[in-house]
DRENDOPA-443780 format. One record per residue (C-alpha): residue number from 1; residue in one letter; x, y, z. Coordinates in steps of 0.02 Angstrom, whole numbers, plus 50000, padded with zeros to 5 digits. Example, Ala and Ser with C-alpha at 12.3 -4.5 7.8 and 13.67 -1.06 7.14 Angstrom:
<sites>
<site 1, 'A', <50615, 49775, 50390>>
<site 2, 'S', <50684, 49947, 50357>>
</sites>
This chain:
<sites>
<site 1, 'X', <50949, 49374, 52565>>
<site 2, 'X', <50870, 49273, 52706>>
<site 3, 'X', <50877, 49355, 52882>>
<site 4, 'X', <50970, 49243, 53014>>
<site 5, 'X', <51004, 49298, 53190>>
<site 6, 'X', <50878, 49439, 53229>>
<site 7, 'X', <50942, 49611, 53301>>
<site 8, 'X', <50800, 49600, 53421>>
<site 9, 'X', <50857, 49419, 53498>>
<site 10, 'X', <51042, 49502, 53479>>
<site 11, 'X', <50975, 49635, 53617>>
<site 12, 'X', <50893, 49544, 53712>>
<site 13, 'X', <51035, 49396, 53729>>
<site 14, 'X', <51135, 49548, 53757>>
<site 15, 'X', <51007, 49625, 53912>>
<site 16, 'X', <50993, 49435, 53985>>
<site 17, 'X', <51184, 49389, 53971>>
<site 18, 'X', <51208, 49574, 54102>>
<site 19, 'X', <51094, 49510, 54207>>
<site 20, 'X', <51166, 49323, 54214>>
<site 21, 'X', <51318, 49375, 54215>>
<site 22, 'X', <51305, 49518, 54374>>
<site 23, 'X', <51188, 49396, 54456>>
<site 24, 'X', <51350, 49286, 54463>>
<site 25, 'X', <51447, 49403, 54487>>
<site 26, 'X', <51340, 49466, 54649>>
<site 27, 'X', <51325, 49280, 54719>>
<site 28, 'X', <51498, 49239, 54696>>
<site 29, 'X', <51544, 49417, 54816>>
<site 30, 'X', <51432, 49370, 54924>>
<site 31, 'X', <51487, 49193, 54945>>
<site 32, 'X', <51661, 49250, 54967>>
<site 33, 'X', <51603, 49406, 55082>>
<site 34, 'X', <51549, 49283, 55194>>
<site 35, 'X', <51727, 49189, 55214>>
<site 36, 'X', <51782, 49383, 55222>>
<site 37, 'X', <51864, 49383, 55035>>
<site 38, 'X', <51794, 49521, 54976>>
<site 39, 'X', <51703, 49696, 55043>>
<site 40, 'X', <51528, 49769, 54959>>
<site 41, 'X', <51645, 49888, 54865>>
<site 42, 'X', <51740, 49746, 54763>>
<site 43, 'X', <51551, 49686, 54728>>
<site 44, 'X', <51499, 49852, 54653>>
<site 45, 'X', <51672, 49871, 54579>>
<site 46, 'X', <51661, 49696, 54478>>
<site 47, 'X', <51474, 49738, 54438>>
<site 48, 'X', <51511, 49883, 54356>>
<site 49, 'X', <51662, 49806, 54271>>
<site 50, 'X', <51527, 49686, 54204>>
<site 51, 'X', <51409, 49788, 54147>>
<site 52, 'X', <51528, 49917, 54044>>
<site 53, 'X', <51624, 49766, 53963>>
<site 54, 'X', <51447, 49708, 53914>>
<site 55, 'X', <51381, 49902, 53863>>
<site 56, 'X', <51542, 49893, 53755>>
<site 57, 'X', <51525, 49731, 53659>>
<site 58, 'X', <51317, 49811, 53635>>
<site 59, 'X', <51401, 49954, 53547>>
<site 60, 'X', <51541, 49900, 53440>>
<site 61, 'X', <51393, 49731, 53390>>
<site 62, 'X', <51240, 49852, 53353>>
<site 63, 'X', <51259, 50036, 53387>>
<site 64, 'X', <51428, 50050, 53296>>
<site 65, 'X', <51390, 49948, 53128>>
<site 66, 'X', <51201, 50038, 53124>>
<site 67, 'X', <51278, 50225, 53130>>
<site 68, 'X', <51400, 50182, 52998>>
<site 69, 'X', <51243, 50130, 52887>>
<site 70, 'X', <51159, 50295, 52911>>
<site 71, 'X', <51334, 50370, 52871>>
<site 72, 'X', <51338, 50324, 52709>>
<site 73, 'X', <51136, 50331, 52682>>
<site 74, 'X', <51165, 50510, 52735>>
<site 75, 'X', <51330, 50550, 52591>>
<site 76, 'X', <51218, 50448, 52478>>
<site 77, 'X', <51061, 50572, 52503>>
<site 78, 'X', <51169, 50723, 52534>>
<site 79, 'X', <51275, 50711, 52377>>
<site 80, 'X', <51424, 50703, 52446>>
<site 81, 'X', <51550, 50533, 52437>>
<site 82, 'X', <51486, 50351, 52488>>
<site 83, 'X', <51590, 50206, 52527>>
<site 84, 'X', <51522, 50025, 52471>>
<site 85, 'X', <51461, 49932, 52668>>
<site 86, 'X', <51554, 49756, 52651>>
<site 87, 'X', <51492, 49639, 52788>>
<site 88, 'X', <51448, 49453, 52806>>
<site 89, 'X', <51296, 49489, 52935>>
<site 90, 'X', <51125, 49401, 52896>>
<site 91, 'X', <51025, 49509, 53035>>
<site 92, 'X', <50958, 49663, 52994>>
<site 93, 'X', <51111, 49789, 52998>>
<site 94, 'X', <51170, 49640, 52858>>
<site 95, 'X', <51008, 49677, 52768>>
<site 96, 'X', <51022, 49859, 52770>>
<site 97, 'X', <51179, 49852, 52706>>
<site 98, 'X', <51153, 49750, 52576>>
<site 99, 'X', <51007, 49853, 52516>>
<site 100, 'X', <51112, 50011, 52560>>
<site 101, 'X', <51245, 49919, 52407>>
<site 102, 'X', <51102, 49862, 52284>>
<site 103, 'X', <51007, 50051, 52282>>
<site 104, 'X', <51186, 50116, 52235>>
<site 105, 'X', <51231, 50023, 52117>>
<site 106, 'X', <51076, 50041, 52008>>
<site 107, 'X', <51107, 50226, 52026>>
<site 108, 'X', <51277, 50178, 51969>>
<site 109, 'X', <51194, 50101, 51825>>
<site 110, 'X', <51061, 50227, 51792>>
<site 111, 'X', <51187, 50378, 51785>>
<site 112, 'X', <51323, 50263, 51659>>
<site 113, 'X', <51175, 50261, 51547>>
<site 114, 'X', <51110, 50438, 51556>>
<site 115, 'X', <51287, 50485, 51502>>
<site 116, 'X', <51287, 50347, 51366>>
<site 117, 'X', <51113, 50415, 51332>>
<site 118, 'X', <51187, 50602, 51338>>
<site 119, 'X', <51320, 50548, 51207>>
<site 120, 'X', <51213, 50446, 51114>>
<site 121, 'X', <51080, 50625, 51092>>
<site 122, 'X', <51200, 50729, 51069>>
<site 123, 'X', <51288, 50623, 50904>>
<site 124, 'X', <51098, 50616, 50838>>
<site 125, 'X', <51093, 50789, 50833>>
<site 126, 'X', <51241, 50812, 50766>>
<site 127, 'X', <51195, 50690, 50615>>
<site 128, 'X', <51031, 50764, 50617>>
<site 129, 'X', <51107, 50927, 50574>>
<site 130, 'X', <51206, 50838, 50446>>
<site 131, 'X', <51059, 50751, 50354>>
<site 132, 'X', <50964, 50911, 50364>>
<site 133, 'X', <51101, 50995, 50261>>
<site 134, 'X', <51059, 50846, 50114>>
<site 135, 'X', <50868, 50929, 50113>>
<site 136, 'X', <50920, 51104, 50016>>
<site 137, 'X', <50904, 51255, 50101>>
<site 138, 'X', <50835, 51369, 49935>>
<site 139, 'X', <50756, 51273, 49785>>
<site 140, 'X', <50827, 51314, 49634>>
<site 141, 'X', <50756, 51456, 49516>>
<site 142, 'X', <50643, 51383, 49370>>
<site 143, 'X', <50615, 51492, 49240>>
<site 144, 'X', <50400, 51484, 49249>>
<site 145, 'X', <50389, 51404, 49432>>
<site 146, 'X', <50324, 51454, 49607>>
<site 147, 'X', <50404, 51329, 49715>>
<site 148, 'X', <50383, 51312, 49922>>
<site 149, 'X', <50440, 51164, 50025>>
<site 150, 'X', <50407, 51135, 50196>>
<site 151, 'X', <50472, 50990, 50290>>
<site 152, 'X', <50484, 50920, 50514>>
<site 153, 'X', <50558, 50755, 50557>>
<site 154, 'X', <50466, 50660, 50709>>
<site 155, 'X', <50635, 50636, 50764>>
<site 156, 'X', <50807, 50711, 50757>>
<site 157, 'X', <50841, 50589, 50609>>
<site 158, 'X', <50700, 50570, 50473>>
<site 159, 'X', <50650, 50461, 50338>>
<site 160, 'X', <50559, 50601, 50238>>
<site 161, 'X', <50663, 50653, 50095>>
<site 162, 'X', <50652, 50789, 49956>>
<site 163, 'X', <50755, 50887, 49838>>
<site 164, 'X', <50800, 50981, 49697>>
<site 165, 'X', <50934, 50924, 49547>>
<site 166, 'X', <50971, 51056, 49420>>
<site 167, 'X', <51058, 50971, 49270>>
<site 168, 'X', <51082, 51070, 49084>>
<site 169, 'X', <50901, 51121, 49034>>
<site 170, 'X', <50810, 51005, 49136>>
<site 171, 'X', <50770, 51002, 49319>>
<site 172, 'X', <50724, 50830, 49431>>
<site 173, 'X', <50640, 50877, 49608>>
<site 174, 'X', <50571, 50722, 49706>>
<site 175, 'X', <50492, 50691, 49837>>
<site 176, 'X', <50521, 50514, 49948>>
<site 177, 'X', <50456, 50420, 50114>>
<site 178, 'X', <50566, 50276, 50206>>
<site 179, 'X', <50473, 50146, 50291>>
<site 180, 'X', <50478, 50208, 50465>>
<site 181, 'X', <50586, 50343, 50534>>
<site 182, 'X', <50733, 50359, 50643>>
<site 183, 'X', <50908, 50307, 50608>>
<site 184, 'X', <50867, 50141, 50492>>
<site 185, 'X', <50767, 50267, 50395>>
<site 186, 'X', <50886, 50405, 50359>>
<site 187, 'X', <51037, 50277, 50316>>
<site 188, 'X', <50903, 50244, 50178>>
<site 189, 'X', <50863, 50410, 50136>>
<site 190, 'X', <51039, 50466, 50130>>
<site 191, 'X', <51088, 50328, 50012>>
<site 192, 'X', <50947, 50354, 49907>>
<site 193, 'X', <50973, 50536, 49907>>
<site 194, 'X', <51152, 50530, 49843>>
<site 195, 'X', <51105, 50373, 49694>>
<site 196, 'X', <50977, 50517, 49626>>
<site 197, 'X', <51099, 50632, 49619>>
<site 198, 'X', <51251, 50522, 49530>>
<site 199, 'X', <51133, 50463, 49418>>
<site 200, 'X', <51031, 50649, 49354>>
<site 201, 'X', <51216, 50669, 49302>>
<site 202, 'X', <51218, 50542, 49162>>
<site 203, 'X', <51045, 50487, 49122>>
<site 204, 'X', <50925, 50599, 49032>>
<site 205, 'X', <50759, 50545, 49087>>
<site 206, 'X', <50677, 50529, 49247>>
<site 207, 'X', <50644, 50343, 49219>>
<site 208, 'X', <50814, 50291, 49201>>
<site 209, 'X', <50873, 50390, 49359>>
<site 210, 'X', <50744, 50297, 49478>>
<site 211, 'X', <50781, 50110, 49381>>
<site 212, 'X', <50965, 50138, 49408>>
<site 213, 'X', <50936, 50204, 49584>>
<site 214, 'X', <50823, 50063, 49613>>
<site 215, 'X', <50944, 49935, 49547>>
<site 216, 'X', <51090, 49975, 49660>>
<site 217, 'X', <50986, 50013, 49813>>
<site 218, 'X', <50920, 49847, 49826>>
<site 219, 'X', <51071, 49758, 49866>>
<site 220, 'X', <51129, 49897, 50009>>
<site 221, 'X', <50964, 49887, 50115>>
<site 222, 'X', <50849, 49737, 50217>>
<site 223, 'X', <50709, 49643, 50138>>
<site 224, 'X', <50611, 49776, 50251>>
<site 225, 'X', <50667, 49929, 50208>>
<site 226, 'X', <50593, 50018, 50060>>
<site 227, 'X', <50569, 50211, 49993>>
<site 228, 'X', <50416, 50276, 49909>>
<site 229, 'X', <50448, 50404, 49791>>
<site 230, 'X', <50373, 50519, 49669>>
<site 231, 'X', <50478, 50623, 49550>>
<site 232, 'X', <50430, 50768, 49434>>
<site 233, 'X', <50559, 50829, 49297>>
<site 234, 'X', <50544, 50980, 49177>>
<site 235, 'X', <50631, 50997, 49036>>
<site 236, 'X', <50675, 51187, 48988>>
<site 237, 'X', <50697, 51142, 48812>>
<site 238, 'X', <50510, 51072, 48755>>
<site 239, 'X', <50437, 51166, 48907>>
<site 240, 'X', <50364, 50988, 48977>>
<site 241, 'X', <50325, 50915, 49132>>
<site 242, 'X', <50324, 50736, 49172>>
<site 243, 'X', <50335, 50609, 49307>>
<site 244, 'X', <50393, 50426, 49383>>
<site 245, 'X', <50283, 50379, 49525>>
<site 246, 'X', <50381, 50231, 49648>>
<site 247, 'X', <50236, 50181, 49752>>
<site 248, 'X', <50208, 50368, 49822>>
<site 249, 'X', <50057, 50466, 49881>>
<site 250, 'X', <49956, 50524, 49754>>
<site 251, 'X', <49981, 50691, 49653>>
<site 252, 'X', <49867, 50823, 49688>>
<site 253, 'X', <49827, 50961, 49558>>
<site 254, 'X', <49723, 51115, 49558>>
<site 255, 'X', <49674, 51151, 49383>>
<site 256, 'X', <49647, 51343, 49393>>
<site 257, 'X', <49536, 51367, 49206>>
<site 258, 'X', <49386, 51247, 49313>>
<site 259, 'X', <49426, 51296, 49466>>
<site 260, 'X', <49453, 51077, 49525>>
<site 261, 'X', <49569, 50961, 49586>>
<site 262, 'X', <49633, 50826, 49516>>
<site 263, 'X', <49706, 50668, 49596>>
<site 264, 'X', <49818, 50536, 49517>>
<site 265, 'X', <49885, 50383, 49583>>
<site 266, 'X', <50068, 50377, 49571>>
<site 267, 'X', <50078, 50236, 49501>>
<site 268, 'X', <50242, 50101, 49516>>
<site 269, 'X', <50338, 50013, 49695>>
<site 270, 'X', <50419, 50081, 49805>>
<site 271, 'X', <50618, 50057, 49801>>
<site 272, 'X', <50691, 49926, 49846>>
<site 273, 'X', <50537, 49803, 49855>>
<site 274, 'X', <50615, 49737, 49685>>
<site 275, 'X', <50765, 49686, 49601>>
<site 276, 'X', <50730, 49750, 49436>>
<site 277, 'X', <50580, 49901, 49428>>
<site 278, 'X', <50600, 49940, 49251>>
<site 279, 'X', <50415, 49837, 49185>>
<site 280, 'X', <50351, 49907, 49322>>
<site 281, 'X', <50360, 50105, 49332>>
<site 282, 'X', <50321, 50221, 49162>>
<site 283, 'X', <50371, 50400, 49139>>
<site 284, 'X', <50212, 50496, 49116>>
<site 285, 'X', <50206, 50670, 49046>>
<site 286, 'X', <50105, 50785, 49160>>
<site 287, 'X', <49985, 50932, 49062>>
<site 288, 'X', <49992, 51107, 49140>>
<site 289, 'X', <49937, 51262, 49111>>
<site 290, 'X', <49945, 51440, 49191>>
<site 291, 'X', <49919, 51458, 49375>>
<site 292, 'X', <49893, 51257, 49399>>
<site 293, 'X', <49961, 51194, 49563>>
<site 294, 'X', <50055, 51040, 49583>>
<site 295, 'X', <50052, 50991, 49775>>
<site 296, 'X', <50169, 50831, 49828>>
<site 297, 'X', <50165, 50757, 50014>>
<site 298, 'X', <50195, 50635, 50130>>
<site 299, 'X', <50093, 50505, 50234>>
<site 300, 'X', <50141, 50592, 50395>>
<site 301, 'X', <50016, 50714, 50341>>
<site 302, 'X', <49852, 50634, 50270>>
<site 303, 'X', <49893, 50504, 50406>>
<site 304, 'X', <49932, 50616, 50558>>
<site 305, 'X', <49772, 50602, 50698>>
<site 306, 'X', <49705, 50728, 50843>>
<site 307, 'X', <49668, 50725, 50976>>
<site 308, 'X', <49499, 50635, 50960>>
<site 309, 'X', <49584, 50515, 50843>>
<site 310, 'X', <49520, 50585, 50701>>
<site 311, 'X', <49636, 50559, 50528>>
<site 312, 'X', <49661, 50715, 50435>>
<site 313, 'X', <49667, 50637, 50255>>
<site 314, 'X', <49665, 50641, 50071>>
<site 315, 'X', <49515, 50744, 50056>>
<site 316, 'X', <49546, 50896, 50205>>
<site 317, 'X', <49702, 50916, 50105>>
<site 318, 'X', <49599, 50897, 49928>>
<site 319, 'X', <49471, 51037, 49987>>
<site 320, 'X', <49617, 51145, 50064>>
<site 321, 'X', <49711, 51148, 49900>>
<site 322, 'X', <49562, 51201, 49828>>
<site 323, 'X', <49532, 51329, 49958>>
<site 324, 'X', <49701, 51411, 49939>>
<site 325, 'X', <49779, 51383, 49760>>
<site 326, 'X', <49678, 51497, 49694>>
<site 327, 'X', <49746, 51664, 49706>>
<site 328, 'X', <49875, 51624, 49815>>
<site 329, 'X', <50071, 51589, 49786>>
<site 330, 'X', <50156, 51463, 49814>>
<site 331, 'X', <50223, 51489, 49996>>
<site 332, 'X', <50077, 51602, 50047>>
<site 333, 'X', <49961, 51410, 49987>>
<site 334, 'X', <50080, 51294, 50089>>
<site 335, 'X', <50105, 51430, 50248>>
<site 336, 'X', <49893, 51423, 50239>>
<site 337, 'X', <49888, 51234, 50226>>
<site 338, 'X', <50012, 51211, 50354>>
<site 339, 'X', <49933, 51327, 50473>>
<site 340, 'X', <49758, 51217, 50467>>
<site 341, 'X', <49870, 51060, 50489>>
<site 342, 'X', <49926, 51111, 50637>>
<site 343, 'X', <49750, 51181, 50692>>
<site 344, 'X', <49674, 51006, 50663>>
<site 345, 'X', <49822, 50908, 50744>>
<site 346, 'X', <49821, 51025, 50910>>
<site 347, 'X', <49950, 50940, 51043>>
<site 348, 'X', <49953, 50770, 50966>>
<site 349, 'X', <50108, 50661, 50962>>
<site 350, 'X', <50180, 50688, 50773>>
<site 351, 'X', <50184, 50488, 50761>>
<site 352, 'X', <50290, 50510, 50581>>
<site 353, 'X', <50398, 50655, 50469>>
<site 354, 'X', <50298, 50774, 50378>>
<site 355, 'X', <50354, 50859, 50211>>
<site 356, 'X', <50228, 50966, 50081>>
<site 357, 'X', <50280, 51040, 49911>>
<site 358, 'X', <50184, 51156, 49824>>
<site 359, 'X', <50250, 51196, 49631>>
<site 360, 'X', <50146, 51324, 49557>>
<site 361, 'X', <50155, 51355, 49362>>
<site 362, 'X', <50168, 51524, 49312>>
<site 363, 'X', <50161, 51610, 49138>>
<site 364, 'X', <50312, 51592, 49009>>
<site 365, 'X', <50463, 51704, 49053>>
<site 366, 'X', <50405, 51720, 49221>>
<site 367, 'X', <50528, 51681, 49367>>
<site 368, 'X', <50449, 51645, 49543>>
<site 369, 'X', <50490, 51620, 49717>>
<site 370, 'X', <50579, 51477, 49808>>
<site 371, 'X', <50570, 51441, 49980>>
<site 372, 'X', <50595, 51285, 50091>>
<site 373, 'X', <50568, 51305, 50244>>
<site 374, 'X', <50626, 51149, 50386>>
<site 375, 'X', <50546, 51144, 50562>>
<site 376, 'X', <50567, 51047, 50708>>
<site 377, 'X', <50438, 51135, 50829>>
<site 378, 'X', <50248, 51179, 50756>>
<site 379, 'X', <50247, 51142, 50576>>
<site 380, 'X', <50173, 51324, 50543>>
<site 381, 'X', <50259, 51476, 50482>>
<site 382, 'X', <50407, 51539, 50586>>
<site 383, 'X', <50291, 51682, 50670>>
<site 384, 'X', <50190, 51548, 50750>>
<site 385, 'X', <50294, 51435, 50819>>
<site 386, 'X', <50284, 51416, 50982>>
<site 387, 'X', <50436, 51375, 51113>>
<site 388, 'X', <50395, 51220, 51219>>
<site 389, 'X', <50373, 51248, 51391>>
<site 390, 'X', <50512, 51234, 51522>>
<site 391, 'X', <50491, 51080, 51654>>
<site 392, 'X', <50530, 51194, 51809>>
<site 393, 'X', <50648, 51059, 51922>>
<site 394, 'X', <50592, 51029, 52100>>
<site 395, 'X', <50720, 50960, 52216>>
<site 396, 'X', <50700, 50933, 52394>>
<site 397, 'X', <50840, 50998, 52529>>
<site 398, 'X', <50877, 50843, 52637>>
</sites>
């Protein structure tokens, strides 16, 4: 908005046209006093007449419009109600209230969106709460097992899924990792979770639950989207343990006769990167004996940085395993790994969702613990988490 007719030259044609105008006014009086017309009194009389009209038009021109601008600046900053300033001006008063309109409008703006925003946090919370409910709160009891989960989304919705499928004599527990996190990510997850399910239901191997899955999850998702996964399944009857591998991490095993750890590649592609994954992924049968530990994870944690930009790694988490599997069980292993996760991470951004299994093999007819154990503050055991600080709000009194 371009500035035409300056407040200052509207003063001063204001100050000039009072003194034009009694200067007229004075030598017309004194003209006429002359030819005995009028008296000194009618002089000061029409003077003052002058100058009052003139003080008048100054007010209701400038002093008027400018103290109903700070009027409304004032309800604006106060919190109380403002009225829109409509004018056509071009000076300044024009200017201020033009600005005066454009400043509250964008708050306008701003607030519509913080309560779009508000509504917007509050349903992902609300799904997040739902999609947490998919991730089981108590693995099932297998007959031989130690089993301890622990799983944090970066955000309210993950991509990071796991669980647990008891079906006859056999049970299928997986572990899976959407490309990216967020919303896009656990639409995938979800999906993916409830395929797995359907399908433990009717097929009896491990390899035809993650082909069908596959098959029927490529034509739901994006060219982009894709799930790594790794599932183990043990079969009650023969006592066996075997796997599929979809393009996962690798699988980490403490071997507890040598006192080593093993790693294996996975093996396969991730689903949903192909139409048909059956030539691609093999069901491989997985050797165990007493007191071995099977330990399953995520990217978010080999990948996650500190705050030096160090990346924590395959081989911190190799040497940790082999620090802890020892002697430990299964929840008192993961609660120690988890702790020096969160030691080596510090404050760092979590950057993606984070989820460790630990399945410990125990001797025949023995029945272990289960827990699983979700967080969204410090990944760490529940005794040492610690509540983020409150932002203390400082507002000024205008």
């Amino acid at each position: 908005m371009q500035i035409k007719g300056s407040l200052q030259k509207k003063i001063f044609v204001h100050l000039i046209g009072v003194v034009l105008i009694v200067a007229a006014a004075v030598t017309g009086l004194i003209y006429y006093y002359k030819v005995e017309v009028f008296t000194w009194v009618d002089l000061a009389l029409a003077s003052g007449f002058v100058f009052v009209t003139s003080l008048l038009v100054y007010i209701l021109d400038i002093v008027w419009p400018i103290n109903l601008v700070l009027q409304q600046i004032k309800a604006l900053l106060t919190g109380r109600r403002y009225k829109k300033i409509y004018t056509k001006r071009t000076d300044e008063i024009g200017i201020f209230a033009h600005f005066f309109n454009e400043v509250t409008d964008s708050l306008e703006r701003v607030t519509d969106e913080l309560e779009k925003n508000k509504k917007l946090t509050g349903e992902l919370v609300v799904a997040g709460q739902l999609q947490k409910e998919l991730i089981p709160i108590k693995a099932p009891t297998i007959e031989g097992f130690d089993i301890a989960v622990k799983n944090r989304s970066a955000e309210e919705l993950g991509g990071d899924n796991l669980d647990f499928i008891k079906v006859n004599h056999s049970t299928y527990f997986y572990i899976g990792d959407v490309t990216g996190h967020g919303i896009p990510a656990a639409i995938v997850m979800t999906m993916v979770n409830t395929l797995i399910n359907a399908y433990a239901e009717i097929y009896e191997t491990a390899y035809d639950v993650v082909v069908q899955t596959n098959r029927h999850l490529k034509n739901k998702i994006r060219s982009t989207m894709f799930m790594s996964m790794l599932m183990l399944k043990w079969n009650g009857m023969n006592k066996k343990m075997s796997f599929v591998g979809c393009g996962h991490e690798h699988i980490i095993i403490y071997r507890a006769q040598s006192n080593t750890v093993d790693i294996l590649p996975s093996g396969g592609i991730a689903l949903g990167m192909v139409n048909d994954n059956s030539k691609i992924i093999k069901e491989k049968e997985l050797n165990l004996n007493t007191d071995d530990v099977i330990v399953l994870y995520t990217d978010g944690i080999t990948e996650a940085r500190n705050m030096k930009g160090e990346m924590f790694g395959l081989n911190r988490l190799k040497d940790l395993v082999l620090l802890y599997a020892g002697s430990n069980d299964a929840i008192s292993i993961i609660q120690s790994i988890a702790k020096d996760f969160s030691t080596f991470v510090e404050e760092h951004v979590q950057d993606d969702d984070v989820t460790l299994v630990v399945v410990k093999k125990l001797t025949e007819g023995s029945e272990g613990k289960a827990m699983i154990d979700q967080k969204q503050a410090r990944w760490t055991d529940e005794s040492a988490i610690a509540e983020p600080a409150k932002k203390e709000e400082n507002k000024e009194k205008v």
